[in-house]
C-alpha positions as CSV (number, residue, x, y, z in Angstrom):
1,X,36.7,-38.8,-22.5
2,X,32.8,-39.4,-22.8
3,X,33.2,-41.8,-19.9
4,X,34.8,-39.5,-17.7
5,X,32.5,-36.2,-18.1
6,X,29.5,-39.2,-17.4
7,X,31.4,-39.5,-14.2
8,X,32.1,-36.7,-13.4
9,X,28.4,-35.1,-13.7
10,X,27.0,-37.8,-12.0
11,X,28.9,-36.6,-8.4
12,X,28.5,-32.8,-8.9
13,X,27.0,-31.2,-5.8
14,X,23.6,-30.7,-5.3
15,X,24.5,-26.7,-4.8
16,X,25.7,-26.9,-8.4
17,X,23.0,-29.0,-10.0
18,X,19.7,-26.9,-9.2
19,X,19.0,-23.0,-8.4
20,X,17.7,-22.3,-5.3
21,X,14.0,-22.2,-5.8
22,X,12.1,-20.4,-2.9
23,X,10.2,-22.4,-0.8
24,X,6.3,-23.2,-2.3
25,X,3.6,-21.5,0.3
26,X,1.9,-23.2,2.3
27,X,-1.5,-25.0,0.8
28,X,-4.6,-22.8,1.7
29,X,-7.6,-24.6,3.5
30,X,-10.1,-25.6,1.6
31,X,-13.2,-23.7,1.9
32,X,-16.2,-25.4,3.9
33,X,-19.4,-24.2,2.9
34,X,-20.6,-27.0,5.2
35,X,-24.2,-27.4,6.2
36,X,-27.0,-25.1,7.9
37,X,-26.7,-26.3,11.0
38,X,-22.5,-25.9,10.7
39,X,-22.1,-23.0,8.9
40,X,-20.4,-19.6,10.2
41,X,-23.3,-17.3,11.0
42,X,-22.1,-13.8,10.1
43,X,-22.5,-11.3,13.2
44,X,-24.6,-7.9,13.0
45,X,-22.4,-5.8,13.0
46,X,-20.6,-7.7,9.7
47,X,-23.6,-8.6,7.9
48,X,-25.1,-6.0,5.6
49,X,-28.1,-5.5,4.3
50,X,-27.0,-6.2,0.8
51,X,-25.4,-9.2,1.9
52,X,-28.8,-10.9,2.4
53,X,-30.5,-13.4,0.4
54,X,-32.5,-11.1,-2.5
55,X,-29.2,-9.7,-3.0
56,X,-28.8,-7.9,-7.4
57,X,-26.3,-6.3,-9.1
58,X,-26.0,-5.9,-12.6
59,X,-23.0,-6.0,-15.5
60,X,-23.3,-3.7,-17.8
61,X,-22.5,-4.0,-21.4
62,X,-19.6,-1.5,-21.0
63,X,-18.0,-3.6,-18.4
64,X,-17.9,-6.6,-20.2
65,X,-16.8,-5.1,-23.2
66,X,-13.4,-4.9,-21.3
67,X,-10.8,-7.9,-22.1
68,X,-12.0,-10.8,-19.6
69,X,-9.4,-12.5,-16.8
70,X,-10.1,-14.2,-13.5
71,X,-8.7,-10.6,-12.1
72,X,-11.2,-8.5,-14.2
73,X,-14.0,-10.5,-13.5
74,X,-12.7,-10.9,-9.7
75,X,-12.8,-6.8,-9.4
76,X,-16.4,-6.3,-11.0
77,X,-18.1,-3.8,-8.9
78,X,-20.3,-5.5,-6.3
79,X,-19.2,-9.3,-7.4
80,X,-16.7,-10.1,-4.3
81,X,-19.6,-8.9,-2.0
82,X,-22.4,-11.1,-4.1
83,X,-20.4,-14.0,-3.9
84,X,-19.3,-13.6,-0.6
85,X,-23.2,-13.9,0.1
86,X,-23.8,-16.8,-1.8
87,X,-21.0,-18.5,0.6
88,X,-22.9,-16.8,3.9
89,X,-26.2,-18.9,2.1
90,X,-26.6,-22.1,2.3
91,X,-28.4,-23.8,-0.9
92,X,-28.9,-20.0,-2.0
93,X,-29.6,-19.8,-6.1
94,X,-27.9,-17.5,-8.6
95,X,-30.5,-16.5,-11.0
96,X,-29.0,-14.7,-14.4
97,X,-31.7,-12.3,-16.2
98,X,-30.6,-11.7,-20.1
99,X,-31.8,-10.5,-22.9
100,X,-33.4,-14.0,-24.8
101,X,-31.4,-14.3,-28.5
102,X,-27.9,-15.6,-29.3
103,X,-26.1,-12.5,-28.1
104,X,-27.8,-12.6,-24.6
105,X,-27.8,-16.0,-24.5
106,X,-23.7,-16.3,-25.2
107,X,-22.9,-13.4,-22.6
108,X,-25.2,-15.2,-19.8
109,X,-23.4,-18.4,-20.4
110,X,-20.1,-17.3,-20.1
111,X,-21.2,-15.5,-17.3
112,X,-22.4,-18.6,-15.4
113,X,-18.8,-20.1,-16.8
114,X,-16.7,-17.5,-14.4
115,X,-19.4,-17.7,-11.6
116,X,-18.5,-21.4,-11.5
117,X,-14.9,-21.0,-11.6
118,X,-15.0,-18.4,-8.8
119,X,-16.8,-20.6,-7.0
120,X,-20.1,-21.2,-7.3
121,X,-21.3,-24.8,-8.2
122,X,-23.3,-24.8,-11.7
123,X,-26.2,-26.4,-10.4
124,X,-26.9,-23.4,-7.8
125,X,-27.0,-20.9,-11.3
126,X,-29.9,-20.6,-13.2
127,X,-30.1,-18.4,-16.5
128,X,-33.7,-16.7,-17.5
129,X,-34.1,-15.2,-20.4
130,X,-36.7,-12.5,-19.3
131,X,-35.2,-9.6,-19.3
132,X,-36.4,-6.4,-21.2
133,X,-33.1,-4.5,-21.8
134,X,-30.2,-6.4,-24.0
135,X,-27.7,-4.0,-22.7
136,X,-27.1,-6.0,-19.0
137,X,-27.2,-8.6,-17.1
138,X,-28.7,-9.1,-14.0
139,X,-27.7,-11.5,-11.0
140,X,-30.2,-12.1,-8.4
141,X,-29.2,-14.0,-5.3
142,X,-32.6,-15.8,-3.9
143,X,-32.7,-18.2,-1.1
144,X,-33.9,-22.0,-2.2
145,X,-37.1,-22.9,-0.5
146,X,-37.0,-25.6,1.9
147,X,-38.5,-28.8,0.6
């Protein structure tokens, strides 16, 4: 009996053997930041003025208090748009102001720890711990002098 249920499962029909899966989509192209001289150069009347090197924003305590995802982090007010700048940049820097201490020093690097996986290479963020109120956090976006 064994022998014959082997059989017999070894020629079912592939219709019978696996659901129908949907089909997987198509694999997105990867993103080029390429170099100065290749790079996309945003129009007028798309470029903002707050999409320029210099760029700020800030993340309050009361934001971050919220419980942290890609998604959450993804909707902060302003962060689609400062990114989106960095990307319009090359060799642009992301400079993180915190309150100095263990506190500011925690929030600032997980911070920099979601900045990187939304895209922005490590070595282009740089965490200073000058700033006066413990309550935020400030981004800065500042172009990297030519060498």
């Amino acid at each position: 009996m064994p022998r014959f249920l082997f059989a017999f499962l070894l020629f079912i029909p592939p219709a019978f053997a696996a659901p129908n899966l949907p089909e997987a989509p198509a694999p997105k192209a990867p993103v080029d930041r390429g170099s100065p001289a290749t790079a996309p150069k945003p129009s007028a009347a798309k470029a903002s003025p707050a999409a320029a090197a210099g760029m700020t924003m800030t993340v309050s305590a009361e934001q971050w208090a919220r419980p942290r995802s890609a998604a959450t982090i993804a909707r902060l007010p302003e962060l689609p748009g400062f990114i989106a700048a960095f990307d319009r940049e090359p060799g642009a820097r992301v400079i993180v102001r915190y309150a100095g201490g263990d506190e500011g020093s925690l929030w600032a690097e997980e911070l920099r720890s979601w900045l990187v996986a939304l895209g922005i290479p490590s070595a282009h963020i740089e965490l200073r711990p000058d700033l006066p109120q413990a309550d935020k956090l400030l981004l800065e976006l500042r172009r990297q002098p030519p060498r």
